[in-house]
C-alpha positions in Angstrom: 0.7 12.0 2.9 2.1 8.6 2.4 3.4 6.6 5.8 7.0 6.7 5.4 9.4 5.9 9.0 13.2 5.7 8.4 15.6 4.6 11.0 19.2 3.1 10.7 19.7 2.5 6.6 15.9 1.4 6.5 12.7 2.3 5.1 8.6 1.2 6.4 6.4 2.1 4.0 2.6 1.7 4.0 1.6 0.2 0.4 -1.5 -0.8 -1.5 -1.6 -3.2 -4.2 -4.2 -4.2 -6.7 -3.3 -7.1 -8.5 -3.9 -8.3 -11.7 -3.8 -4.6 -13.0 -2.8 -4.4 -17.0 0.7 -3.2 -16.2 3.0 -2.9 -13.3 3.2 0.7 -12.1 2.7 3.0 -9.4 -0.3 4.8 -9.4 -0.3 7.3 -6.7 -1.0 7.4 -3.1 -4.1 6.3 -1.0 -5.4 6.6 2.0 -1.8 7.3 3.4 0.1 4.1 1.2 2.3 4.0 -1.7 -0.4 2.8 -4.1 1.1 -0.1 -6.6 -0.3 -2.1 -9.5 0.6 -5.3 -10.3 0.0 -7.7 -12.9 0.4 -10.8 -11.4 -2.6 -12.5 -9.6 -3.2 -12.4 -6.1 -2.8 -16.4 -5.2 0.0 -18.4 -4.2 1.9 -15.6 -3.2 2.7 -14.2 -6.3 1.7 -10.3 -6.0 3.7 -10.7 -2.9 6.6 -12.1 -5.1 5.9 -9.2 -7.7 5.9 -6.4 -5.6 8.9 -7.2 -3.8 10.8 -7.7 -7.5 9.1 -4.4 -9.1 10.1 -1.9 -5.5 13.8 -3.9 -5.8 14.0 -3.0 -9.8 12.6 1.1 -9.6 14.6 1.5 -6.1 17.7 0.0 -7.9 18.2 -1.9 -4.6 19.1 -5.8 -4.2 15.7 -7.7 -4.0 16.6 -9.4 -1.2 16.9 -6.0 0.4 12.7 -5.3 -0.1 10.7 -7.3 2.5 7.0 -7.6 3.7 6.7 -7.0 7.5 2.7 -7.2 7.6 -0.1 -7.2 5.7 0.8 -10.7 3.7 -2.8 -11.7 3.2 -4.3 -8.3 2.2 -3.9 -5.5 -0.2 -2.8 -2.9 2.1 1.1 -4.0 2.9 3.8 -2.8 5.5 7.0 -3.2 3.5 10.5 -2.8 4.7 13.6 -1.2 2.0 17.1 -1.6 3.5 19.8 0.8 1.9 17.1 3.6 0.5 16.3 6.6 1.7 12.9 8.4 2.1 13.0 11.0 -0.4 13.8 8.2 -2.9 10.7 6.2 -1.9 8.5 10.0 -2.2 10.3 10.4 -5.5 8.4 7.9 -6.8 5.4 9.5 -6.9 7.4 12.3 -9.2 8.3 10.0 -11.8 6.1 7.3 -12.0 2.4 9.1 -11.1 
């Protein structure tokens, strides 16, 4: 079961991300996270960059509403969504995995 917490208009979810994957996508859950692949490379912040654009583009949300609360330097990611709900993050999994 994927780490979801929802209070007040906002969403924490746990995610993983493995960079430099062929195409951007989401592939699933793992140990407990929102498992996401990414094409762009793990350096200078740019898988960062890309994950925040690719959860604002399939949420339909505002980019600036996606950001990363911990987890900056590693794979596994706390992220924060204002203005979604829960069940849209879980139906995710429905249409993408």
């Amino acid at each position: 079961m994927i780490d979801i917490q929802q209070r007040e208009g906002v969403v924490t979810v746990a995610v993983r991300v493995q960079p430099r994957a062929s195409k951007d996508e989401i592939a699933g859950e793992w140990n407990g996270a929102l498992k996401i692949r990414l094409r762009a490379p793990a350096v200078e912040d740019r898988a960062n960059e890309a994950l925040c654009e690719y959860l604002a583009g399939v949420l339909k949300t505002p980019k600036a509403a996606v950001r990363i609360l911990s987890g900056e330097r590693s794979r596994t990611k706390r992220v924060e969504i204002r203005g979604v709900s829960a069940q849209q993050v879980l139906a995710l999994l429905a249409i993408e995995a």
